[in-house]
C-alpha positions in Angstrom: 36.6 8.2 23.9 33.9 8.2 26.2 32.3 11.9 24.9 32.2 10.0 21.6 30.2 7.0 23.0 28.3 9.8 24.6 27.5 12.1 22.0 26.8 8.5 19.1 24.2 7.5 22.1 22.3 10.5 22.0 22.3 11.0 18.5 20.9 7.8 18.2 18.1 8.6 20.6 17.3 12.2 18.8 17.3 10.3 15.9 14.2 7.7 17.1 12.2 10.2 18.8 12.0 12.5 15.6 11.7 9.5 13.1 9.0 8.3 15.2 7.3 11.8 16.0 6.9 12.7 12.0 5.3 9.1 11.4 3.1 10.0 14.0 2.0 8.3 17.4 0.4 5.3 17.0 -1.7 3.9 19.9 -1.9 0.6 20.7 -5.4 -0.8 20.6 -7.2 -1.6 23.5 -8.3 -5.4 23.9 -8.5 -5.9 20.2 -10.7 -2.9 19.6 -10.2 -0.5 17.2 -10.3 0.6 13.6 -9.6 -2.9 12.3 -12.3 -2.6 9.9 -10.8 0.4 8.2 -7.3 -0.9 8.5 -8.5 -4.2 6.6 -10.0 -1.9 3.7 -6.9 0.2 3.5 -5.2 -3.2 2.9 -6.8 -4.1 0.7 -6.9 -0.7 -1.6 -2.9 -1.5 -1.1 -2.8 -4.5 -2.6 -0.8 -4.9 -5.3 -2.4 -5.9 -8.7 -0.7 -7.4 -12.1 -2.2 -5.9 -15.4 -2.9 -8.9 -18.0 -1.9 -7.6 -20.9 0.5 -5.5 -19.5 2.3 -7.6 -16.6 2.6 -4.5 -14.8 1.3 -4.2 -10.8 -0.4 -1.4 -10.0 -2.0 -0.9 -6.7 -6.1 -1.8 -6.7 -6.9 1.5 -5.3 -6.0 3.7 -8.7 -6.6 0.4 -11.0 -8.9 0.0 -13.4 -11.0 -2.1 -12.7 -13.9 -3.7 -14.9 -16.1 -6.5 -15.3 -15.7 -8.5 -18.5 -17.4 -12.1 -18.9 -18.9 -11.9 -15.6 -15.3 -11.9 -13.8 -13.4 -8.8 -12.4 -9.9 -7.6 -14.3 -7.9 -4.9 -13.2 -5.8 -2.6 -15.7 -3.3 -0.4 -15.4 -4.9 2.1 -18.2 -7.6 2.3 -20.2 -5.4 1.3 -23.1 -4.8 -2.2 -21.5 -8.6 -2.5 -21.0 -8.8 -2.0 -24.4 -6.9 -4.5 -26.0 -7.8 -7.2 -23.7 -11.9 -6.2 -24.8 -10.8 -6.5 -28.2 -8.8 -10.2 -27.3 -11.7 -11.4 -24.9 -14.9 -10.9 -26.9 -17.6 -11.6 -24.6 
């Protein structure tokens, strides 16, 4: 009983240290420094965006994005760019 314990222990270990040595070893930052700035515009390229014709989200950073009327839209494909143009004549 006791090699099973064992043996469910250490697997559980091996498992942790190779999960968190293929995602890589994060450091922790030092008094708030660090890459915050680049972390902030990776957020934001993450974000999640909903097409208006389409209802769809896509994430900003392979959106489509243009300006119409003076505001910002983002599309999932040049198709739904399209058809809103053609719906929202400027």
């Amino acid at each position: 009983m006791y090699r099973l314990i064992l043996v469910s222990l250490l697997l559980t270990i091996l498992y942790y240290l190779l999960r968190r040595m293929f995602r890589g070893f994060k450091t922790p930052l030092q008094n708030g420094q660090g890459n915050s700035s680049a972390q902030s515009q990776d957020d934001v390229q993450d974000q999640m965006i909903q097409d208006p014709i389409c209802q769809i989200f896509v994430p900003r950073r392979i959106a489509l994005i243009e300006q119409i009327g003076g505001r910002e839209y983002c599309f999932c494909s040049k198709e739904c760019a399209g058809k809103f143009r053609d719906e929202h004549p400027v």
